[in-house]
C-alpha positions in Angstrom: 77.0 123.0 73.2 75.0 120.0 74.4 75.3 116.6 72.3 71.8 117.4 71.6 71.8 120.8 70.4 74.8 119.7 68.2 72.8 117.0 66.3 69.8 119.4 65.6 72.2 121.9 64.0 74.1 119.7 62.3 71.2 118.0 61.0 69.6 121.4 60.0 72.4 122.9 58.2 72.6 119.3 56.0 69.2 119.5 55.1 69.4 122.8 53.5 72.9 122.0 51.8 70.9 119.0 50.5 68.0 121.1 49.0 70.0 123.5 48.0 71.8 121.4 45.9 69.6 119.5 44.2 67.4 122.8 43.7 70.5 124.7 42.3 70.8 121.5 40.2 67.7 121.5 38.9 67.4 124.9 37.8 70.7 125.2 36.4 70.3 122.4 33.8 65.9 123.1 33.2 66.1 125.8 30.6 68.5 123.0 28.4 66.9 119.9 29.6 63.0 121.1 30.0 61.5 117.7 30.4 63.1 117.5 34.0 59.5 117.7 35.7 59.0 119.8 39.0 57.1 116.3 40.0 60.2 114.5 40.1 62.5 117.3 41.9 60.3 116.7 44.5 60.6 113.1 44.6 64.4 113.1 44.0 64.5 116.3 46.9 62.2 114.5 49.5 64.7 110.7 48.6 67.6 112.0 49.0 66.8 114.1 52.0 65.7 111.0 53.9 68.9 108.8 52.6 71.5 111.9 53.7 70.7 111.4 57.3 70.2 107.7 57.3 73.9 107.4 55.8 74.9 110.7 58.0 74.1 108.2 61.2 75.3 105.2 60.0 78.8 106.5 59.1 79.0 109.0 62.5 78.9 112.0 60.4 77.1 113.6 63.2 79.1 112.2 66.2 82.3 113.0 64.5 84.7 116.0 65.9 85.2 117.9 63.2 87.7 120.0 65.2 90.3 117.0 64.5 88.9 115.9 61.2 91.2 114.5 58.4 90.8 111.6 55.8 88.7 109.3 57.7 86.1 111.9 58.1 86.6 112.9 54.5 86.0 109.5 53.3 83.1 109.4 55.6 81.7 112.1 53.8 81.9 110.9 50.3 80.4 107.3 51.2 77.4 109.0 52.7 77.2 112.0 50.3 77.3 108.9 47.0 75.4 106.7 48.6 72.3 109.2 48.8 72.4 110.6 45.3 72.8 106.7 44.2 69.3 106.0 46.1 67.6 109.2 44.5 68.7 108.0 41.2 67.4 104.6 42.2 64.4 106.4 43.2 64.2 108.1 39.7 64.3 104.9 37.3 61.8 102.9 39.4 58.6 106.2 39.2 59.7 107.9 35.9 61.7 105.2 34.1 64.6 107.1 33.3 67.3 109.1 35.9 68.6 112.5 35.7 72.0 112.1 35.9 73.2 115.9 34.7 71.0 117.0 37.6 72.6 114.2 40.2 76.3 114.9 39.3 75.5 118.5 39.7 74.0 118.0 43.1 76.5 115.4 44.2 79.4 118.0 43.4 77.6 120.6 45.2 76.3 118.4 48.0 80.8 117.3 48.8 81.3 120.5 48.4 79.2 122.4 50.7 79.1 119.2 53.6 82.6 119.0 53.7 83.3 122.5 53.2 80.9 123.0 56.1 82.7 120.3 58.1 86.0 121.5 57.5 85.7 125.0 58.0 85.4 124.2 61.6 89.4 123.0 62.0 90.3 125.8 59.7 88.7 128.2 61.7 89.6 126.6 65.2 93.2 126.2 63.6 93.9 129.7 62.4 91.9 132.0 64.5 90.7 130.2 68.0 94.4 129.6 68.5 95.5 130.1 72.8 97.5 133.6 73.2 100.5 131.6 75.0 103.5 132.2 73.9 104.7 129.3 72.1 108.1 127.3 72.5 110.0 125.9 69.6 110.6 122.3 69.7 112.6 120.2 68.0 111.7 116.5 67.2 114.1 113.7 67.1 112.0 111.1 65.2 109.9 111.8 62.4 108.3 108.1 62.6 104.7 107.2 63.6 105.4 108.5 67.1 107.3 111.7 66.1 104.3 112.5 63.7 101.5 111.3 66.4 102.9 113.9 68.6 102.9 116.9 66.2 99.8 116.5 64.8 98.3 116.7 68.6 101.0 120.1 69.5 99.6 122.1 66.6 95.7 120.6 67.0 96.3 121.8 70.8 95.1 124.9 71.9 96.9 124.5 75.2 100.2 123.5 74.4 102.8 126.4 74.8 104.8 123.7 72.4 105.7 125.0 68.9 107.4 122.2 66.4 109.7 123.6 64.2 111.5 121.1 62.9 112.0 117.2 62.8 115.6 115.1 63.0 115.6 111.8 61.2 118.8 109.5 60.6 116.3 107.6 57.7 118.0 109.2 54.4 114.8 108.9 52.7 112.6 111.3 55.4 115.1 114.4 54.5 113.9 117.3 53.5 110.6 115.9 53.7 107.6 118.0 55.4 105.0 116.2 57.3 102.0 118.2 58.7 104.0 121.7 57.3 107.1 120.5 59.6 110.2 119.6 57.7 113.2 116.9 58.2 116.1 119.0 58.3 118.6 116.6 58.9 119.9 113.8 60.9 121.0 113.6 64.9 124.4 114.7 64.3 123.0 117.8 62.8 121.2 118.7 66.3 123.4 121.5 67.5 123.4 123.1 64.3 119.9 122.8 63.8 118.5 124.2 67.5 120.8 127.2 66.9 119.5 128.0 63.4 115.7 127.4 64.7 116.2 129.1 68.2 115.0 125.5 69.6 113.7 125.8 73.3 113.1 122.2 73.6 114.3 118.6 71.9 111.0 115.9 72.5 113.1 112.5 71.4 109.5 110.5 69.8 111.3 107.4 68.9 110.3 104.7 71.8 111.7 101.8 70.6 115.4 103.4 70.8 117.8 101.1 72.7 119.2 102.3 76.0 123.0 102.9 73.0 121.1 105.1 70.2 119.3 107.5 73.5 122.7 107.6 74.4 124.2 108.7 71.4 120.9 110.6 70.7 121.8 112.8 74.0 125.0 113.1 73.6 124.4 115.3 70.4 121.6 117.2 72.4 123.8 117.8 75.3 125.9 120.1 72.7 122.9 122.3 73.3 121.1 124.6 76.0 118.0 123.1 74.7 116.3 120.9 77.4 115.8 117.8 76.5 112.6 115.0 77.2 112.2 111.8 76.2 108.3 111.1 74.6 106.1 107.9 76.3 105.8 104.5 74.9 103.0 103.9 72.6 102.1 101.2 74.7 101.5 103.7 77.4 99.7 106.5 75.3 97.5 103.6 73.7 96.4 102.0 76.9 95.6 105.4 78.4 98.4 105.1 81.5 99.1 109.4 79.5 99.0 111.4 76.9 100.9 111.9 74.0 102.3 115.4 74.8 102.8 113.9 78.8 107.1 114.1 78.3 109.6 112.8 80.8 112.8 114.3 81.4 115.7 112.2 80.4 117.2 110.3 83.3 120.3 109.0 84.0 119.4 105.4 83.7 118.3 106.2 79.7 122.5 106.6 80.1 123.1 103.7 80.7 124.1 102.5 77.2 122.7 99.2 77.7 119.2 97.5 77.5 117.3 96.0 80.7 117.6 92.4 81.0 113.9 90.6 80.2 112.3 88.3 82.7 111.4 84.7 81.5 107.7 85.1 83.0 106.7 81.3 83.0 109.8 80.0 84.8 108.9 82.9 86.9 105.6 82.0 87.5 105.7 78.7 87.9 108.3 79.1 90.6 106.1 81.9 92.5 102.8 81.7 91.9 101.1 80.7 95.0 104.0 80.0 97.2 105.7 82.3 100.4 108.2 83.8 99.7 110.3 85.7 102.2 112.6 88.7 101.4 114.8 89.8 104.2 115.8 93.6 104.1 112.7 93.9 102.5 112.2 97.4 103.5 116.0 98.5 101.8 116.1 99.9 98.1 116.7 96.5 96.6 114.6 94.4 99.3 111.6 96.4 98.6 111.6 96.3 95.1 112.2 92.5 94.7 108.8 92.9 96.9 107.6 94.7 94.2 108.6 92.1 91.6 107.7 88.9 93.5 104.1 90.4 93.9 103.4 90.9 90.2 103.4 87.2 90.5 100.7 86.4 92.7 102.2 84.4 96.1 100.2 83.1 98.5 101.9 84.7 101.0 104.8 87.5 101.3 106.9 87.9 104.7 108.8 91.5 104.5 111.5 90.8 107.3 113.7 93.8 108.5 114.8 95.5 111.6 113.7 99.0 110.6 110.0 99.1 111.4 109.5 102.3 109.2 110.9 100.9 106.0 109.0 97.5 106.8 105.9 99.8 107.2 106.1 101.3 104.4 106.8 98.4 102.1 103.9 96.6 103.9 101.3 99.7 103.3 102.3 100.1 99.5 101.8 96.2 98.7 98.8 96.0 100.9 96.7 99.1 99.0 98.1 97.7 95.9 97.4 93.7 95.7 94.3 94.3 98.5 93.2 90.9 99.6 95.3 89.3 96.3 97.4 87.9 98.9 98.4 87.6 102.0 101.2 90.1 103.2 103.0 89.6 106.5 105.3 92.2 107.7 108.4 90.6 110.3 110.3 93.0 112.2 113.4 90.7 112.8 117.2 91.3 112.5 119.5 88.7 111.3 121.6 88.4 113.7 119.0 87.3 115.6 119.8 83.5 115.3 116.8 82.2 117.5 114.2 84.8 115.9 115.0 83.7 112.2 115.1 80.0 112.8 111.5 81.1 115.0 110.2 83.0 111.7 111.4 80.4 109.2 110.1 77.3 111.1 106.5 79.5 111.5 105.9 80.1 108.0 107.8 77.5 106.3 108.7 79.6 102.8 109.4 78.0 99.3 111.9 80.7 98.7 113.9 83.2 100.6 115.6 86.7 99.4 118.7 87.5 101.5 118.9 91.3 100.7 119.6 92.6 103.6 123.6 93.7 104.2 125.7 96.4 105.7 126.4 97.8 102.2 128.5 101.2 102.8 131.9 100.8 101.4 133.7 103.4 103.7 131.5 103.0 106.6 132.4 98.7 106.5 136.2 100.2 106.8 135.7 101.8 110.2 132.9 99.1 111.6 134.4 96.0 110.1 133.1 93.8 113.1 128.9 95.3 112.4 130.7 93.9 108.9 130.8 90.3 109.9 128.1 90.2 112.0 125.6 91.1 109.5 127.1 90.5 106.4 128.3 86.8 107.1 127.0 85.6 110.4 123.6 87.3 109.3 123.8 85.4 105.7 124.7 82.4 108.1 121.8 82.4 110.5 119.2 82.6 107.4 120.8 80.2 105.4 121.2 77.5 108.2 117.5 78.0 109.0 116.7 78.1 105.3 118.8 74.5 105.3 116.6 72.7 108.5 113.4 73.8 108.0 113.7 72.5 104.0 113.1 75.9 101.9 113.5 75.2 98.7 115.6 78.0 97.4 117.9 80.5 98.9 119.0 83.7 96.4 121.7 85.6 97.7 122.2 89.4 96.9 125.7 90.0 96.3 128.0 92.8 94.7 130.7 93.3 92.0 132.8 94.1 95.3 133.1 90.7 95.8 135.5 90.3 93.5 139.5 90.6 94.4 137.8 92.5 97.2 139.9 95.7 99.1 137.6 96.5 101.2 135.8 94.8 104.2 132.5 94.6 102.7 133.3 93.7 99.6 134.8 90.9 101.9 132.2 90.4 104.4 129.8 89.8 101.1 132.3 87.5 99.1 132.6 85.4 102.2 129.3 85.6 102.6 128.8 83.3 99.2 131.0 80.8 100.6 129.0 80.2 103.3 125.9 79.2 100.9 128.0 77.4 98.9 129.1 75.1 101.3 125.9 74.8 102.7 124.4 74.1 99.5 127.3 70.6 99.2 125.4 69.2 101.6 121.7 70.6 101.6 118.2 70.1 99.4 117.5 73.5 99.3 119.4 75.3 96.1 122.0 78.0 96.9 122.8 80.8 94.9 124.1 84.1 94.6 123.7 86.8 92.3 126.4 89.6 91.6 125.8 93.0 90.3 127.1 96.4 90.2 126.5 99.6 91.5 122.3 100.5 91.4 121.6 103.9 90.7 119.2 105.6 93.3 119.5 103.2 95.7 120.4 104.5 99.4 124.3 105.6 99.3 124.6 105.4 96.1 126.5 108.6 94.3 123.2 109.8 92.2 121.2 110.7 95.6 124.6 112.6 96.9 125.3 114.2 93.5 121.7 115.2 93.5 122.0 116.6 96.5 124.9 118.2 96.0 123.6 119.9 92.8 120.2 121.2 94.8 122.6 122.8 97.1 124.5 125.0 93.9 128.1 122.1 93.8 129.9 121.5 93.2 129.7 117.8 93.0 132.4 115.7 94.5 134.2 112.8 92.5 136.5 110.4 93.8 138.4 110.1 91.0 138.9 111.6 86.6 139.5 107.8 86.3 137.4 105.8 88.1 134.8 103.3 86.8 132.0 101.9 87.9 129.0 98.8 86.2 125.7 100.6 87.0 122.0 99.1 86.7 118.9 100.3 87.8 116.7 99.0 91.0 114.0 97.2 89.1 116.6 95.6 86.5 118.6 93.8 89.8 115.5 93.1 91.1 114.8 91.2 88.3 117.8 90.0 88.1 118.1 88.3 91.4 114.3 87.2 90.7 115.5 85.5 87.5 118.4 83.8 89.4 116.1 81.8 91.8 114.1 80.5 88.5 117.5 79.5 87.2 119.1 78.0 90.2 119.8 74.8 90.4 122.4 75.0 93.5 125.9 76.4 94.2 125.6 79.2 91.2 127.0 82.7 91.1 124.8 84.4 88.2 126.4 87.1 87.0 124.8 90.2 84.6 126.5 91.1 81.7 126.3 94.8 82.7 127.6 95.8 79.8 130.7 98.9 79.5 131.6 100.3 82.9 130.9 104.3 82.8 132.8 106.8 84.3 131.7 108.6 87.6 132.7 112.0 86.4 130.6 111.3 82.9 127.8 110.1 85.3 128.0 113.4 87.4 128.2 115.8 84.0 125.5 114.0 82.7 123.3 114.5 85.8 124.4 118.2 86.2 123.0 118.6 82.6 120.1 116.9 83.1 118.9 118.7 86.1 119.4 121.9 83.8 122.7 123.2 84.3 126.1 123.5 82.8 129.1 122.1 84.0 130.6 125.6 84.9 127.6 126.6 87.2 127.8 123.6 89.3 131.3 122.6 88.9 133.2 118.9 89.7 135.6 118.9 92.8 138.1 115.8 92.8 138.5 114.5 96.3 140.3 111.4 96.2 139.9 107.8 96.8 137.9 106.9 99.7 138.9 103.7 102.0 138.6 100.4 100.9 137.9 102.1 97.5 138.9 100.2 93.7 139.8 102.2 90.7 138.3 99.6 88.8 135.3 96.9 89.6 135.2 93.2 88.9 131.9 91.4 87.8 134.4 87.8 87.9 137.8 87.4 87.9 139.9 86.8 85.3 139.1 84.4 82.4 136.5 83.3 84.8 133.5 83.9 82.5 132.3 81.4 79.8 131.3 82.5 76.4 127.9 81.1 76.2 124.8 83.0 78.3 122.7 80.8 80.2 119.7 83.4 80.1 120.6 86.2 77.7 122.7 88.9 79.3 123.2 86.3 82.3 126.5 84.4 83.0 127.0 81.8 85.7 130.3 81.1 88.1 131.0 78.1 90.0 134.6 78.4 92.5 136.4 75.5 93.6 137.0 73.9 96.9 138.0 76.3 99.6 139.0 75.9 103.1 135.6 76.5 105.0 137.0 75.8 108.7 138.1 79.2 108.3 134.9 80.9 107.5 134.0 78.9 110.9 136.9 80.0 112.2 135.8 83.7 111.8 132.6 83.4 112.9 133.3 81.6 116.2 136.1 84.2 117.3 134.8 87.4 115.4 134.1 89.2 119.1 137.7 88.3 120.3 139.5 89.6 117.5 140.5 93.0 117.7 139.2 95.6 114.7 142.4 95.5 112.8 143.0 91.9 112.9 139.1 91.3 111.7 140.0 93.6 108.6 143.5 91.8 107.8 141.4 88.0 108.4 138.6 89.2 106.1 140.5 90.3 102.8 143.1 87.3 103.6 139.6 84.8 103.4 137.9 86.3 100.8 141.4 86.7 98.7 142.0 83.7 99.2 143.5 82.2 94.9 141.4 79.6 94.4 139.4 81.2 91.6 135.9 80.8 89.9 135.7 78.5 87.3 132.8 79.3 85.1 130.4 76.7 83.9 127.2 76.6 82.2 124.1 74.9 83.5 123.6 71.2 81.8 
């Protein structure tokens, strides 16, 4: 029905609930009260016609849709509906000197009555009996907060929702047994399990958004118990601002896991670091490179160089920050490798940046065991080359991506990439631009990373393959060490390793069962194969060394390291001779350098 056509019938079928009220009034209380003149029914009809649909305008009862209505609307009605009788009473006292009240009530009562019954009948109608044929899913809601009740009230108003709620979960002691919109609180997330079996629950919808990354944990952990899958509902920041719905439900993901909350960026240090400077990331077309992109951009540079040697990964990068920021600034894409000594200190000296990235790295634990040499030459003489150029040409900070492998390294990249912060280190003794490195663990999705291979693996029917029952690993997510290395650079004041408080290390095989669950399956179908420890592989990783990190945060979740003298004429050593030495020496020099005692001693910024 057109907007037009809906006003003209609305406002027909008021004025005859009007009329008829006052007229049913009228001629329900004349044979008591005779001196109620037909004169003045006619006044009082024609006044509080006229006042109806002025207040009917004014307080939307005519734009409203009474499909959703509830106590707004109600309340909407009454105002209008009083206000009208008070203005034909008004009109009453002022032309006859006295007012019928009997008559009024009498006409107000039927006039709420027969609006809002009108009104009403609508949602009862579309409710009960205009209700879609699909058939419906039961749905269990963990949350029975403003959220929780946000999203049923929009399942049981939706016609096209194949979601039925049967039930809400609350740990709040004082929400049990409590029913809100006809669905009750039957008990608390331990009682999940018990609850989805007794209800025949399809799906669980956890509507609590301000849950840390520990209670979605715990939360999941209790729904896991379950065959019920399992979503997580969007922020209200996201429903209110229109970016989806309220019924729009994610799948949980393995980073909601992660048992720990992101680490918050300090956006006016940020800012006034980035904001209308270049900036240059190199591997800024690799899974952490690119999203530091990402990150940088949100601050507004004046210029952005994306250097890497793989021209589709720079491509992409460049085309997804160009139709983003369009003409915000100014994007340069730099095919360039590292190694290439002449062609950095070229690229460097041409666009002069304020700050430089150094993402890009030979990463592959296993793959670094049987290529140690492409090792060295990327991971240190690489660092080396961009770092030396960073020095002459006077950029004024240099963040270095480094891992958790750095630590007591047993592999050769983990080598490659603690001898890699040696080299800025010493650089930085010397230099005035500010050298530092940030450390952090494993990221989940990046490239080589176990959740694209256990993904895989799962697509393909499993089983998935873990190393080890035992093994450990810190895990964060791309954006969060994108931030975290973005934060760094703010903080740096020179010489720094910042280290993330990652929080508990997990457990690969808890990672993979979580995953298998999460895509839908049980452990059994997909099954978990133990293959063994892979070269150059740790049981355990290292985020510092021992009793190397101070108690106090120097940006909360954010520690800082600071190592001793070491004997650098090695690292020059290495890098000299690197093509001489034969593949098994360069392994034996690289974890002798990097393992080197000297330890980090851990101080906080003054």
């Amino acid at each position: 029905m057109s907007y037009s056509k809906r006003i003209s019938l609305l406002v027909g079928l008021d004025s005859i609930i009007v009329l008829f009220s006052i007229y049913v009034g009228y001629f329900i209380l004349n044979p008591y009260f005779s001196y109620y003149s037909l004169k003045m029914l006619i006044i009082s009809s024609i006044t509080l016609l006229i006042t109806h649909h002025v207040f009917a305008f004014i307080y939307g009862l005519y734009q409203k849709a009474w499909e959703y209505a509830s106590v707004g609307e109600l309340v909407a009605i009454v105002k209008a509906v009083t206000y009208s009788i008070g203005f034909a009473a008004l009109t009453q006292l002022v032309t006859n000197g006295d007012m019928y009240l009997r008559v009024l009530f009498i006409t107000w009562l039927l006039h709420m009555c027969l609006i809002g019954g009108s009104r009403f009948a609508w949602r009862i109608v579309r409710d009960q009996y205009m209700k879609s044929k699909v058939e419906k899913k039961n749905v269990l809601i963990v949350g029975a907060g403003a959220a929780g009740t946000m999203l049923v009230r929009q399942l049981l108003k939706s016609n096209e929702s194949e979601l039925q709620p049967v039930a809400f979960v609350d740990d709040d002691a004082t929400k049990q047994r409590l029913q809100i919109y006809g669905v009750t609180v039957l008990g608390k997330a331990e009682d999940i399990p018990e609850i989805v079996e007794s209800k025949s629950v399809d799906h669980i919808i956890i509507a609590i958004p301000s849950l840390n990354k520990m209670e979605i944990q715990r939360i999941y952990k209790e729904c896991s118990k379950t065959k019920a899958k399992t979503k997580i509902m969007p922020s209200i920041e996201d429903i209110v601002t229109g970016k989806v719905s309220v019924h729009q439900f994610r799948d949980v993901q393995v980073e909601d896991l992660l048992g720990r909350d992101p680490v918050e960026l300090n956006m006016q240090s940020i800012s006034e670091k980035l904001t209308g400077k270049t900036i240059l990331v190199t591997g800024a077309g690799g899974s952490i490179g690119s999203e530091i992109c990402r990150q940088v951009s949100k601050f507004k540079p004046q210029k952005l160089l994306l250097l890497g040697h793989g021209e589709n990964s720079i491509y992409t990068i460049d085309m997804e920050l160009r139709n983003r920021y369009q003409g915000q600034f100014e994007v340069i894409p730099v095919i360039a490798d590292v190694q290439d000594r002449n062609r950095i200190f070229d690229v460097i000296e041409a666009h002069k940046p304020d700050v430089i990235y150094h993402a890009a790295a030979h990463k592959h634990v296993p793959l670094m065991e049987y290529n140690p040499k492409e090792a060295v030459k990327n991971n240190v003489i690489g660092t080396k080359n961009v770092a030396e150029a960073a020095d002459t040409f006077g950029v004024r900070k240099f963040v270095l991506v480094s891992t958790d492998k750095a630590v007591n390294p047993t592999n050769v990249m983990g080598s490659t990439k603690r001898i890699a912060e040696m080299v800025i280190q010493e650089l930085n003794k010397h230099s005035q631009t500010n050298f530092v490195a940030v450390r952090f663990g494993n990221v989940l999705g990046s490239r080589g990373s176990v959740i694209p291979l256990f993904k895989k693996q799962i697509q393909a029917g499993g089983p998935v393959t873990v190393t080890h029952p035992e093994m450990t690993r810190y895990f964060m997510t791309i954006p969060e060490a994108s931030r975290l290395v973005i934060q760094a650079g703010a903080l740096a004041r020179g010489g720094e390793i910042f280290v993330l408080d990652m929080g508990e290390p997990v457990k690969i095989v808890d990672l993979a069962e979580n995953l298998i669950k999460l895509s839908g399956y049980s452990i059994e179908e997909i099954g978990i194969k133990f293959a063994g420890i892979r070269p150059g592989e740790k049981m355990y990783e290292e985020l510092l060394g021992e009793n190397e990190v101070h108690s106090e945060e120097v940006f909360p979740k954010i520690f800082i390291g600071k190592t001793v003298e070491f004997d650098y004429s090695r690292v020059t050593t290495l890098v000299e001779n690197y093509d001489v030495y034969d593949v098994e020496y360069i392994r034996d020099y690289v974890l002798g350098l990097a393992n080197k005692k000297e330890a980090l001693l851990v101080e906080s910024i003054n």
